[in-house]
DOMI-350543 format. One record per residue (C-alpha): residue in three letters; x, y, z. Coordinates in steps of 0.05 Angstrom, whole numbers. Example, Ala and Ser with C-alpha at 12.3 -4.5 7.8 and 13.67 -1.06 7.14 Angstrom:
# DOMI-350543
PT   res       xx       yy       zz
PT   ALA      246      -90      156
PT   SER      273      -21      143
//
This chain:
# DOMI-350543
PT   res       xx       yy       zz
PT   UNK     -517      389    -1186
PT   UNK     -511      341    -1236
PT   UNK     -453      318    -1272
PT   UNK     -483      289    -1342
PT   UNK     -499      344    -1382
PT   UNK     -548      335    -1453
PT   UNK     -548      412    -1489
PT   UNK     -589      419    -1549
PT   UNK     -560      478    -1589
PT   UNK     -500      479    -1647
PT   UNK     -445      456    -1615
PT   UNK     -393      507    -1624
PT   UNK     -437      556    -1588
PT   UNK     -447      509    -1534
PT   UNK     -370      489    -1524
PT   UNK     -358      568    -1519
PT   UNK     -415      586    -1477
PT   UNK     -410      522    -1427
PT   UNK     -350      477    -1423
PT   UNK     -283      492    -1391
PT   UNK     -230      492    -1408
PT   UNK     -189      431    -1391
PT   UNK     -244      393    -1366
PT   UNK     -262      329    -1416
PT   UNK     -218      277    -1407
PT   UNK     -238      239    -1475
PT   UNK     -276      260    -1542
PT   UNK     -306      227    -1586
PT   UNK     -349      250    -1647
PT   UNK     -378      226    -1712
PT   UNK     -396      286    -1754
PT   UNK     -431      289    -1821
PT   UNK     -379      258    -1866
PT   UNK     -401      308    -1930
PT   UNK     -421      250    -1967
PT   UNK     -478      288    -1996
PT   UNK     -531      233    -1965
PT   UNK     -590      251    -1948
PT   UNK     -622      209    -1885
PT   UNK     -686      195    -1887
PT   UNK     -702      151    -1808
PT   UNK     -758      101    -1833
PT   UNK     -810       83    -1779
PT   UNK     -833       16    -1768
PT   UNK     -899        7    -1741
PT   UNK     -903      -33    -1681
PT   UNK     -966      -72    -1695
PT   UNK     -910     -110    -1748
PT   UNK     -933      -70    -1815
PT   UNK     -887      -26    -1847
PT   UNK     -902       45    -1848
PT   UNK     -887      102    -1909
PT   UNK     -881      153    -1870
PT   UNK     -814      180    -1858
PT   UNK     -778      244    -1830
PT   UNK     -712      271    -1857
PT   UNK     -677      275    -1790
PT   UNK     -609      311    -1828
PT   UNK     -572      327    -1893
PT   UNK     -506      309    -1883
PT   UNK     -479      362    -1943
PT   UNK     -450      423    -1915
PT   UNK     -462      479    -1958
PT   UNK     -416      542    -1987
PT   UNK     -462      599    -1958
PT   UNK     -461      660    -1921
PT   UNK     -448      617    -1852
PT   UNK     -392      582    -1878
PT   UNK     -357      640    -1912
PT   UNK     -364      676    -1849
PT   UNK     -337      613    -1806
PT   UNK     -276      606    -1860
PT   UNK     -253      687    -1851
PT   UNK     -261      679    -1780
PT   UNK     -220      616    -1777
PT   UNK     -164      647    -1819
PT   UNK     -168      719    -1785
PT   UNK     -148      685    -1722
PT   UNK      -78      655    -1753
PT   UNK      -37      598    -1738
PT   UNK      -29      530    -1766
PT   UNK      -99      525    -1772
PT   UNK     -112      586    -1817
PT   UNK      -57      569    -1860
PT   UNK      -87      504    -1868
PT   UNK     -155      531    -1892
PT   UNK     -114      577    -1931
PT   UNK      -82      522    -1964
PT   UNK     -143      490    -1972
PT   UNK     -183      544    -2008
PT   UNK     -133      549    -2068
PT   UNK     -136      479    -2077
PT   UNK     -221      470    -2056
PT   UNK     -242      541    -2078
PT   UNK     -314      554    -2045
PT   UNK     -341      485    -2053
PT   UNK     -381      446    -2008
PT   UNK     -316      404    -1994
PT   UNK     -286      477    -1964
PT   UNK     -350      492    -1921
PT   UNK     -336      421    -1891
PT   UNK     -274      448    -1865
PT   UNK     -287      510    -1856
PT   UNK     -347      486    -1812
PT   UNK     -305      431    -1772
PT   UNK     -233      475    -1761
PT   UNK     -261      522    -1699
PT   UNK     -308      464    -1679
PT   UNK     -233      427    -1665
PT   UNK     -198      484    -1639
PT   UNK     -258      479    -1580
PT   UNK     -253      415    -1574
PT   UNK     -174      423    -1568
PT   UNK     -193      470    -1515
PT   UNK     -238      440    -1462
PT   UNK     -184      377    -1467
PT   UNK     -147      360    -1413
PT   UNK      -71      356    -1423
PT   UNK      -84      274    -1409
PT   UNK     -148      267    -1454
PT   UNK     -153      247    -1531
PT   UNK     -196      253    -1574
PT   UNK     -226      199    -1630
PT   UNK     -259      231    -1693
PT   UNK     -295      182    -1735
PT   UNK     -297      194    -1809
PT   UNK     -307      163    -1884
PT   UNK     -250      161    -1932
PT   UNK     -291      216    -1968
PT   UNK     -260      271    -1927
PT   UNK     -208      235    -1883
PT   UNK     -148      256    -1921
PT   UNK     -167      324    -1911
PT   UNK     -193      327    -1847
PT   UNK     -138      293    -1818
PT   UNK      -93      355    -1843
PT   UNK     -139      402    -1798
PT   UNK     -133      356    -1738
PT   UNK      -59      362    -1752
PT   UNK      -48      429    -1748
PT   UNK     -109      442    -1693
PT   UNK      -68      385    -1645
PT   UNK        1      383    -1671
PT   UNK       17      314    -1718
PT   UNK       63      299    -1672
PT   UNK        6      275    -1627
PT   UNK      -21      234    -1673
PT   UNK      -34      168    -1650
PT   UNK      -65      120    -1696
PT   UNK     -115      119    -1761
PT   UNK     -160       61    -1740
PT   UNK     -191       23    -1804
PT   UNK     -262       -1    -1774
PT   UNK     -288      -53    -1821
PT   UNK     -363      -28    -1819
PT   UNK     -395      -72    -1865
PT   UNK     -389     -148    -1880
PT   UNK     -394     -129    -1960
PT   UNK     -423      -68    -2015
PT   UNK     -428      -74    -2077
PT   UNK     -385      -28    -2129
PT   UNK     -396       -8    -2196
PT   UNK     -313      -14    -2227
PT   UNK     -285       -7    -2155
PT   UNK     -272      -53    -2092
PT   UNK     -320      -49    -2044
PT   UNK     -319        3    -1992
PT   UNK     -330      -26    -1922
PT   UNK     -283       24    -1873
PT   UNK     -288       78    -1838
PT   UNK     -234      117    -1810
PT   UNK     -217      135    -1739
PT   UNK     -164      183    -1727
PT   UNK     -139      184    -1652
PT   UNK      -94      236    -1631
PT   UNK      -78      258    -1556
PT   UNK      -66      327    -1528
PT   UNK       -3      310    -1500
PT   UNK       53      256    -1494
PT   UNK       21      247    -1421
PT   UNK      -44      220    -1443
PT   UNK      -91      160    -1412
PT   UNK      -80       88    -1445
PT   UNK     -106       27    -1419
PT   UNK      -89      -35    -1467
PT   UNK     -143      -69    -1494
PT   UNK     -137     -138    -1518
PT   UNK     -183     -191    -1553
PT   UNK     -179     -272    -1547
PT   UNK     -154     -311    -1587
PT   UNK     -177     -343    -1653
PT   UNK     -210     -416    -1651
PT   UNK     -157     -420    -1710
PT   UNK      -94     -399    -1674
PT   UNK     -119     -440    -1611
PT   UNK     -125     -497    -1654
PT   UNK      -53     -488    -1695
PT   UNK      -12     -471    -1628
PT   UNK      -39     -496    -1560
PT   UNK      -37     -568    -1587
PT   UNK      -21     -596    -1517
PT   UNK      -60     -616    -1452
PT   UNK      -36     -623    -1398
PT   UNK      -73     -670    -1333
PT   UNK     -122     -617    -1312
PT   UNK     -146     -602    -1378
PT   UNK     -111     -532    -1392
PT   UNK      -84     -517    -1461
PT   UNK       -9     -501    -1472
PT   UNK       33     -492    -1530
PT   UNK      126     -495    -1515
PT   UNK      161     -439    -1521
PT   UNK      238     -424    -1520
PT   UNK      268     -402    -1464
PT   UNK      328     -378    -1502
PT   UNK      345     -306    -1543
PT   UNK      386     -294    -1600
PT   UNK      465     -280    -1591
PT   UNK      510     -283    -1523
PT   UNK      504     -246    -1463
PT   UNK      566     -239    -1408
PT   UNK      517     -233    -1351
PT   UNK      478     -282    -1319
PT   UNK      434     -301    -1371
PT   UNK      494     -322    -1408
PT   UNK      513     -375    -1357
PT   UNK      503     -451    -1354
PT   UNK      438     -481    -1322
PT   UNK      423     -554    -1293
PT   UNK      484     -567    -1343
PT   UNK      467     -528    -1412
PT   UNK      511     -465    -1434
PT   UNK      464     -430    -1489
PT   UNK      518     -396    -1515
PT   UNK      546     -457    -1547
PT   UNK      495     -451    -1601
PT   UNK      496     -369    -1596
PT   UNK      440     -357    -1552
PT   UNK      427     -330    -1475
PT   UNK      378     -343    -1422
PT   UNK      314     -299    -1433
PT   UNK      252     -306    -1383
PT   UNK      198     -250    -1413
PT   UNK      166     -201    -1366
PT   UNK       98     -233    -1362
PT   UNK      130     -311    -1348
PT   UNK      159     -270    -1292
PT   UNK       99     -248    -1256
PT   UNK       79     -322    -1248
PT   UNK      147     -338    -1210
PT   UNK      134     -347    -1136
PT   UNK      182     -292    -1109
PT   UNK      187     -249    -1178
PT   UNK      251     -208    -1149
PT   UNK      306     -252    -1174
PT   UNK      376     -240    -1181
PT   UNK      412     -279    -1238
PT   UNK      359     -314    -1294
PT   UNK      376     -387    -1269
PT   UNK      341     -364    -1203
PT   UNK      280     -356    -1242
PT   UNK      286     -412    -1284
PT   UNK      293     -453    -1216
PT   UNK      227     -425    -1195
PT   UNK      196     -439    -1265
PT   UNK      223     -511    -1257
PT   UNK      197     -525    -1179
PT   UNK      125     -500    -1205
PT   UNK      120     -547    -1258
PT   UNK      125     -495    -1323
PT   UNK      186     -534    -1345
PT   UNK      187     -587    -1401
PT   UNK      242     -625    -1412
PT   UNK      262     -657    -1465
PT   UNK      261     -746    -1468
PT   UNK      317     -743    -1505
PT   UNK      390     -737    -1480
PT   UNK      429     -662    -1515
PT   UNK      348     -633    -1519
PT   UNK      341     -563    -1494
PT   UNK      282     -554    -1441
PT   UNK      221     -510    -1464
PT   UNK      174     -464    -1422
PT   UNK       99     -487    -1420
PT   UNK       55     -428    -1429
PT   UNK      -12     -443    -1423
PT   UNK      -70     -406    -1458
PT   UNK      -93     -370    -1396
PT   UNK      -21     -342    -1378
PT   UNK      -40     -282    -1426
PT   UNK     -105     -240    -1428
PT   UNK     -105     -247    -1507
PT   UNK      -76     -203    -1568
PT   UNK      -61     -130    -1565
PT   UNK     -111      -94    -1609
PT   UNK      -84      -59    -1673
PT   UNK     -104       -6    -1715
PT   UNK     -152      -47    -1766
PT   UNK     -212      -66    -1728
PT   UNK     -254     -126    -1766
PT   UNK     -281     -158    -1699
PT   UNK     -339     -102    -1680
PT   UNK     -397     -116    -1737
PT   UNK     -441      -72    -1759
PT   UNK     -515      -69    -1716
PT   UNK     -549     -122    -1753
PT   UNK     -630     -106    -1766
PT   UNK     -648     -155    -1715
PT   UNK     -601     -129    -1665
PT   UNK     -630     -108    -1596
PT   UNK     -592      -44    -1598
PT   UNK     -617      -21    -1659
PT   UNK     -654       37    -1652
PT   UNK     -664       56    -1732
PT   UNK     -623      118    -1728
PT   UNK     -586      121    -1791
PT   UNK     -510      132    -1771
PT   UNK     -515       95    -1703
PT   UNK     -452       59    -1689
PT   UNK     -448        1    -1651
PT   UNK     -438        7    -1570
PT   UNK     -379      -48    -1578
PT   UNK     -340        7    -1616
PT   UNK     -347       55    -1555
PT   UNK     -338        6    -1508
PT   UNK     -266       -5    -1536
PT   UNK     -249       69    -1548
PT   UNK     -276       97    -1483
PT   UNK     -251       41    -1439
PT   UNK     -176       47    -1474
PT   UNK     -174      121    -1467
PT   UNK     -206      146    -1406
PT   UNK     -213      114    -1335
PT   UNK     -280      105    -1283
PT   UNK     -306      173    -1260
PT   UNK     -267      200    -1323
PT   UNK     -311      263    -1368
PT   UNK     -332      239    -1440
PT   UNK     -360      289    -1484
PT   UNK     -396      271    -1555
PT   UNK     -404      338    -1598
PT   UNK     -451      306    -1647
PT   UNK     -491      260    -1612
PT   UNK     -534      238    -1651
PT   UNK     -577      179    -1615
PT   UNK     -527      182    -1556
PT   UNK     -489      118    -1561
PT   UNK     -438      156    -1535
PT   UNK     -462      179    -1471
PT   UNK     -502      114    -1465
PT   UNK     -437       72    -1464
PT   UNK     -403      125    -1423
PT   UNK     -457      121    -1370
PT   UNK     -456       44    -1371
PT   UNK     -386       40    -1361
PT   UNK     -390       93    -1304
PT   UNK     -367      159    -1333
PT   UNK     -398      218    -1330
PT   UNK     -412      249    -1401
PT   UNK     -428      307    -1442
PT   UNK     -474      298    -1504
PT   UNK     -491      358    -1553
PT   UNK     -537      355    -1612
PT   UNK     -577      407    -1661
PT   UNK     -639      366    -1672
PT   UNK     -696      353    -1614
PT   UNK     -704      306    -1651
PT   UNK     -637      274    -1629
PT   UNK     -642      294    -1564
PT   UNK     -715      267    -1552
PT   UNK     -681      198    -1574
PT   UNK     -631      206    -1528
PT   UNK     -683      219    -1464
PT   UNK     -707      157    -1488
PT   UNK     -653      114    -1493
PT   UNK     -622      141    -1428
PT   UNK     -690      116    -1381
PT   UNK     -697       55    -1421
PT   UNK     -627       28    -1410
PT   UNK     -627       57    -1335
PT   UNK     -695       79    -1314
PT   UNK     -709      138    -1269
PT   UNK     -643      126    -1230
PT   UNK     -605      158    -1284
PT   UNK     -603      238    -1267
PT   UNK     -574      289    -1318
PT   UNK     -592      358    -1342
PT   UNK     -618      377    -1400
PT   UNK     -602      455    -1423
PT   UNK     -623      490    -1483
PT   UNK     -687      460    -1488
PT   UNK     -753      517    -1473
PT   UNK     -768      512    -1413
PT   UNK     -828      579    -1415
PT   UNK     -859      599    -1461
PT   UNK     -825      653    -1487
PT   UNK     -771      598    -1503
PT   UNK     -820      557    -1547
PT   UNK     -845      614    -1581
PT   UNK     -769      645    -1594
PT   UNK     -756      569    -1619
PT   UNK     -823      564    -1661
PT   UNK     -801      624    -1704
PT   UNK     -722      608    -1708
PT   UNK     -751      535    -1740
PT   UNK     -825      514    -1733
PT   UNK     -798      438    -1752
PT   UNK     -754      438    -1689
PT   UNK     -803      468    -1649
PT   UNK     -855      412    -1680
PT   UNK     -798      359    -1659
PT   UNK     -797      383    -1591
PT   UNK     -871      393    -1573
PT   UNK     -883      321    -1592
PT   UNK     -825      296    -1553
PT   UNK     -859      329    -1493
PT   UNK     -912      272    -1495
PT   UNK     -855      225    -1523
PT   UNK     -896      223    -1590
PT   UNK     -866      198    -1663
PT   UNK     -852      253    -1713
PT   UNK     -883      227    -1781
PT   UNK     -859      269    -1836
PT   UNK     -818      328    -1841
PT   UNK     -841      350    -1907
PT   UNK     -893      413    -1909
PT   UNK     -948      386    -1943
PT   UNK     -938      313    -1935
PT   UNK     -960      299    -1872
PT   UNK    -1034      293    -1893
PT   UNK    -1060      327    -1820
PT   UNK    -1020      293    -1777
PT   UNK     -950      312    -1743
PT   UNK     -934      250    -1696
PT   UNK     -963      190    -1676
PT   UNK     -966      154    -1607
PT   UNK     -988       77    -1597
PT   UNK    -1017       43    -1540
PT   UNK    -1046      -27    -1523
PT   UNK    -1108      -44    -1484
PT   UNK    -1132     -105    -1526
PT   UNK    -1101     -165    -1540
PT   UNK    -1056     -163    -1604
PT   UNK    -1090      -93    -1624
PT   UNK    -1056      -31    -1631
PT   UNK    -1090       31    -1621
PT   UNK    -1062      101    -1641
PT   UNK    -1065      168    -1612
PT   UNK    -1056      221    -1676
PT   UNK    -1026      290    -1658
PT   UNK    -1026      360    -1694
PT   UNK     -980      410    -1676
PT   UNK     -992      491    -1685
PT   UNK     -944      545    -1669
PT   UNK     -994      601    -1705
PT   UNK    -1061      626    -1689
PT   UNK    -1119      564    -1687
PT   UNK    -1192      568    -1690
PT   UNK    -1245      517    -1690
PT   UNK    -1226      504    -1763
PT   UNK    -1161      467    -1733
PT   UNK    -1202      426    -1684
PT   UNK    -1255      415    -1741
PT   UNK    -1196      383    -1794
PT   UNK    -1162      347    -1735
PT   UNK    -1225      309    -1725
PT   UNK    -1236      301    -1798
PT   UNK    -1168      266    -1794
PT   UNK    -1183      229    -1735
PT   UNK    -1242      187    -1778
PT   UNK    -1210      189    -1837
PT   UNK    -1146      144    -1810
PT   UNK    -1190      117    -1755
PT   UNK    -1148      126    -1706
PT   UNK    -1177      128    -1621
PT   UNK    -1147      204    -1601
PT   UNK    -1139      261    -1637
PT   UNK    -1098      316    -1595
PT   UNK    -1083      383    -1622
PT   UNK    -1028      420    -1588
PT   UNK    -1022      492    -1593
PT   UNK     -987      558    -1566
PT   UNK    -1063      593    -1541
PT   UNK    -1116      570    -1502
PT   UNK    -1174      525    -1539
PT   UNK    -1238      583    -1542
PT   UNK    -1308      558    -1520
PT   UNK    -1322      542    -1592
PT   UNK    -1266      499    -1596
PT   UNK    -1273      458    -1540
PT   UNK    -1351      446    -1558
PT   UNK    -1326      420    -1620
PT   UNK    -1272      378    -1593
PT   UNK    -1329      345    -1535
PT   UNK    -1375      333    -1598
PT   UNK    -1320      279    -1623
PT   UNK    -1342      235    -1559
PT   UNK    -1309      192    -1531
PT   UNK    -1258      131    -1535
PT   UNK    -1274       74    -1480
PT   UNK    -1212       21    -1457
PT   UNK    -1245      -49    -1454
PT   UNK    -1188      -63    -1408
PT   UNK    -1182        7    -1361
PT   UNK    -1265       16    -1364
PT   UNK    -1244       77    -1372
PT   UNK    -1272      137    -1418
PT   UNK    -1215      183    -1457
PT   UNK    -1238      254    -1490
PT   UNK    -1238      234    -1559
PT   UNK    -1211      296    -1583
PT   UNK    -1161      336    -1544
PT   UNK    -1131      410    -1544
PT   UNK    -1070      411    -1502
PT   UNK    -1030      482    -1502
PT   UNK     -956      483    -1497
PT   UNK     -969      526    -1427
PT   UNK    -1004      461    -1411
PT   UNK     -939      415    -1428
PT   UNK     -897      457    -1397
PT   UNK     -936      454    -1333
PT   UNK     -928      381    -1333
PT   UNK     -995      367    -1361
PT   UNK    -1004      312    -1407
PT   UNK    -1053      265    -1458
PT   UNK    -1113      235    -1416
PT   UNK    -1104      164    -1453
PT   UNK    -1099       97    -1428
PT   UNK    -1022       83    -1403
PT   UNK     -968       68    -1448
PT   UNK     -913       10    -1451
PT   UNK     -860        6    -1501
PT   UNK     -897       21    -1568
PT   UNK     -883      100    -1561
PT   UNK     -815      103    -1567
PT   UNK     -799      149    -1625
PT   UNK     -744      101    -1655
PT   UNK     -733       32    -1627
PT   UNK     -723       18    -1546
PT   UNK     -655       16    -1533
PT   UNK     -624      -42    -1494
PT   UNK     -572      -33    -1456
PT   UNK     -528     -106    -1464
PT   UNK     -496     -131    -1397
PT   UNK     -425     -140    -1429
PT   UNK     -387     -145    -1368
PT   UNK     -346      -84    -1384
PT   UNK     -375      -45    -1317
PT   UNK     -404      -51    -1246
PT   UNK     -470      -22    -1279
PT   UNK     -522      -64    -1249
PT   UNK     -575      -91    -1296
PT   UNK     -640      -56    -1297
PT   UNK     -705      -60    -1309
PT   UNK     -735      -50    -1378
PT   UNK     -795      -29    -1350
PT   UNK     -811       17    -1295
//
């Protein structure tokens, strides 16, 4: 069975219906900050030309409806902190779109909460547009005495504002689900700047090292209070003090009295003493003694993914994998359960996976979790084995998910044959629902045009298709439908001819009728073979960062 787990499906549902309780050691989710953005994921075309078409892959406004009314009594029928929260909320809100936020996130924590382990914690990323207030709900879902830290993550280098400084944070709150919780310390290296300032010295080998005092503020009666090689600190007030970490260096660490230690120090060379007669000695700590700084709560060293960066993958909220590399690897351990509730194009899991977790990703679009699929074999190939559930899987289950929402059934039929959605927009799509892109010339892109049907067809579809097909002049036309072509469908699809691959030698059905029994059968588009020009967004890279024993793979299979 497999232990990485990608559900499609609103995620409180899932968390009731399929995680345990007490089994995630470490969360981590970036929901729809109710900034009342829209996100439109532009498509660039990889023969280099820029392409109009776009598809709205979410609106990140959460709405005062029936749904969240219903979510907010439910919430406050079941008591507690958390209903008197809402409570609280609503007098101040009243049923605004603010209020459905809430309303929709407070059971979505109380899950979460939930399938925590009593070591786990859990990081919820966040504008300043609701933080205030959701950080009140994660108080009284987790207790605020388990709060942890509010991270500031400098996300952007600068923005523009019109009579206001420029807002370049997001927020991270970090709480834990009990005093016992994981922590590894993370650190970063030094500055060029502080190197510079205080590791002025050199010594014969070429290592940097900076002098340090060897002595604390005010007496001490014990050892550390006494003379050594003929200098009594507490003449001028101070005592003896070896840190922990210059201790670790000593040759036999499990000293008795201070001078002990500071006879070690001296035999090993990490003494410097002073030319003149009176000086006091000084301990020489070189740059490597230390792994670097202990990380803080304001985070301006992780930039945002630059448009030329190899991770990009054009997803509009996608985070950068540094981020999740420092929160997972701080918070969890090898072998360790991460679960993302939103996971939008899986960074998440991705990271988790590279730095050997297992993981949990949940998301409400296919087309998300097409991305995901993706992502997952590009970075690791067919190695990589996790299940996907809530996806159809007969064909009762595509037709149950073509009436709940034709789009999402549209999203998922094309991500069968790993094709591009074009445009979400009913009457904007001018014929054609995805796109697919192939190469068998040099330098020339070729395109496979698809058109999706979850209703009754008839030779009219496979007539318009193949209107469409000349029109953009595009090499394959498929239609893909829930019922069998009929004979007078399939006579008008053979009449389109045929494309022929200069390089394969090879003749492909011009026009194509594929039904979703087909797909789901394991039958696919009779076109020459892809390579990396049919991913839906960008091909994800997964970056050797030494942060894991993941070996590098291949990009291509």
């Amino acid at each position: 069975m497999s232990e990485n787990f990608l559900y499609y499906g609103d995620n409180l549902d899932i968390l009731r219906r399929y995680i345990k309780d007490e089994s995630v050691d470490l969360i981590y989710l970036d929901p729809p900050f109710n900034s009342n953005a829209t996100y439109n994921v532009l498509f660039a075309e990889h023969n280099g030309t820029g392409s109009a078409a776009q598809i709205k892959a979410f609106a990140d406004t959460w709405v005062w409806d029936q749904t969240a009314a219903e979510t907010y009594h439910f919430a406050v029928e079941a008591g507690g902190k958390v209903s008197e929260a809402l409570q609280a909320f609503m007098k101040l809100l009243g049923t605004s779109n603010m209020m459905a936020y809430l309303s929709m996130m407070a059971p979505r924590l109380v899950e979460l909460r939930r399938v925590l382990k009593p070591t786990g914690s859990i990081y919820l990323h966040c504008d300043p547009t609701a933080g205030h207030y959701i950080k009140l709900i994660m108080d009284a879902v987790f207790d605020a005495r388990n709060f942890t830290n509010e991270i500031v993550w400098k996300r952007t280098h600068s923005h523009g504002g019109a009579k206001r400084f420029g807002p370049v944070h997001d927020l991270i709150f970090f709480y834990r689900k009990s005093g016992k919780y994981i922590w590894n310390v993370q650190q970063v290296g030094y500055s060029e700047q502080y190197i510079t300032r205080f590791y002025r010295f050199t010594d014969a080998d070429g290592r940097k090292y900076r002098l340090t005092d060897l002595t604390g503020a005010g007496t001490r009666h014990g050892s550390s209070g006494k003379p050594w090689k003929g200098i009594d600190p507490t003449t001028v007030g101070r005592h003896w003090a070896v840190p922990g970490y210059v201790r670790e260096l000593l040759p036999n660490p499990k000293t008795k009295t201070v001078q002990e230690a500071l006879d070690q120090l001296d035999e090993i060379g990490r003494i410097m003493w002073p030319k003149k007669q009176g000086g006091k000695p000084h301990f020489k700590r070189f740059l490597d003694d230390l792994a670097g700084v202990d990380i803080q709560d304001i985070w301006t060293d992780i930039p945002p993914i630059s448009s030329h960066a190899n991770e990009r993958l054009g997803y509009p909220t996608q985070k950068p994998e540094l981020l999740l590399e420092r929160i997972i690897n701080a918070s969890s351990n090898k072998g360790d359960v991460i679960l993302d509730p939103f996971c939008g194009c899986g960074t998440a899991v991705a990271v988790a996976q590279h730095l050997k977790r297992k993981w949990i990703g949940i998301d409400i679009t296919h087309v998300a979790i097409n991305l995901i699929k993706r992502r997952l074999h590009d970075a690791f190939g067919n190695k990589l084995k996790y299940e996907v559930i809530g996806e159809p899987v007969s064909l009762p289950d595509a037709e149950a998910l073509a009436k709940q929402d034709p789009y999402q059934f549209q999203w998922w039929a094309l991500g069968l044959v790993g094709a591009r959605p074009v445009e979400a927009k009913k009457g904007a799509d001018k014929g054609i629902d995805g796109r697919l892109y192939f190469h068998d010339e040099v330098n020339k892109t070729k395109q496979v045009i698809l058109s999706v049907k979850s209703g009754h067809i008839s030779v009219k579809d496979v007539r318009d298709l193949r209107g469409v097909l000349d029109r953009e002049k595009a090499d394959i036309g498929v239609l893909i439908t829930f019922q069998q072509p009929t004979r007078p469908m399939r006579v008008e699809a053979t009449e389109a001819g045929f494309y022929h691959s200069p390089i394969w030698r090879k003749d492909y059905p011009r026009m194509q009728i594929i039904s979703i029994d087909d797909l789901l059968e394991g039958k696919r588009i009779d076109m020459p073979p892809l390579h990396e020009v049919n991913a839906t967004f960008r091909k994800g890279v997964m970056n050797n960062r030494e942060t894991g024993e993941q070996e590098s793979l291949p990009l291509d299979d």
